[in-house]
N, C-alpha and C positions, 0 to 999 in steps of 0.2 A: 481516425481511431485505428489502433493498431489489433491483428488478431492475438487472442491469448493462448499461442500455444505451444508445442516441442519443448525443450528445452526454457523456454520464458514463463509458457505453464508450470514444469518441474519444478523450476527454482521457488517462484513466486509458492507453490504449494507445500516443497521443504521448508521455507522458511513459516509458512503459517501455519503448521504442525508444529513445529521446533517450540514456536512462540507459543502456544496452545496451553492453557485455556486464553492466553492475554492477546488483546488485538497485536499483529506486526504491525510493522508501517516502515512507507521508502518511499524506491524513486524507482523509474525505471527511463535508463537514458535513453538515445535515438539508436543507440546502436546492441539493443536489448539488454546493457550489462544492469542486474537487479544491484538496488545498494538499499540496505535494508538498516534502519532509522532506528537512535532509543528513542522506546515508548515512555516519555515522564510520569506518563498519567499515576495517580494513585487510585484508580479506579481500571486497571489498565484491564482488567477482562471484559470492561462495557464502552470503553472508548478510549480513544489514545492521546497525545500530547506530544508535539515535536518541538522544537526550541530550534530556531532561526539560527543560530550559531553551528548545530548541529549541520543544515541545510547548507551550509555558508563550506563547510569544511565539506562535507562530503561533493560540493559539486567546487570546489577549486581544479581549476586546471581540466575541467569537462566542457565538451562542448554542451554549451547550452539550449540547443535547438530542441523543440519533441520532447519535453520533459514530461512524466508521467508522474503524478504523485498519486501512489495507493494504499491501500491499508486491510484489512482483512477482519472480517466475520466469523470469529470461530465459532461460536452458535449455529451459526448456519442462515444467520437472517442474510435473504437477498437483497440489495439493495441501499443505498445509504440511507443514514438516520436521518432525524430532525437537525438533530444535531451534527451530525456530515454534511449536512448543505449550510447549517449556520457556520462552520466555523471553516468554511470553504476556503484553500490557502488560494495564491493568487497564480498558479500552475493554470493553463491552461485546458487540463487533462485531469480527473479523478476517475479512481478504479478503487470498487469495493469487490474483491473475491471473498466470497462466503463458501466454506467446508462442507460440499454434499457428499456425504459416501464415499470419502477417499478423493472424491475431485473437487476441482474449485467450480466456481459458476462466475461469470463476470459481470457487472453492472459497472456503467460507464455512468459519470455526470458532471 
């Protein structure tokens, strides 16, 4: 697992503000660049939705080692959902950063 922070924390935080109230969601490759995913969902403030096709473009031409796929908690719930572990992609690495007070919090699963 990798630490979440400097510049990897910032990004990952602008963009889950930016998105806010609606969950983000991405990637984070081995060499910390954030590549941040449409959310399909139609419910996108209580969980999100990526499309494989999506997945497919954004990682062409990337090294594929150390892939991180994360998503975020604008609520602030710590932790992934029922539903975050049911609908588990097949990435090695899940990160849920949930919105405390201006900072993220990380929960790995």
């Amino acid at each position: 697992m990798r630490i979440i922070e400097g510049k990897l924390e910032e990004e990952l935080l602008r963009i889950a503000l930016l998105r806010s109230p609606h969950e983000a969601v991405g990637l984070i490759l081995s060499n910390n660049e954030v590549i941040e995913l449409p959310n399909h969902s139609s419910e996108a403030n209580a969980q999100f939705e990526v499309h494989r096709e999506d997945i497919v473009e954004a990682l062409s031409g990337k090294d594929l080692l150390d892939i991180v796929f994360w998503h975020s908690h604008p609520s602030g719930g710590i932790g992934p959902s029922r539903v975050d572990i049911q609908q588990r992609t097949p990435f090695p690495h899940h990160l849920v950063i949930a919105i405390d007070q201006g900072a993220i919090v990380s929960s790995w699963y």
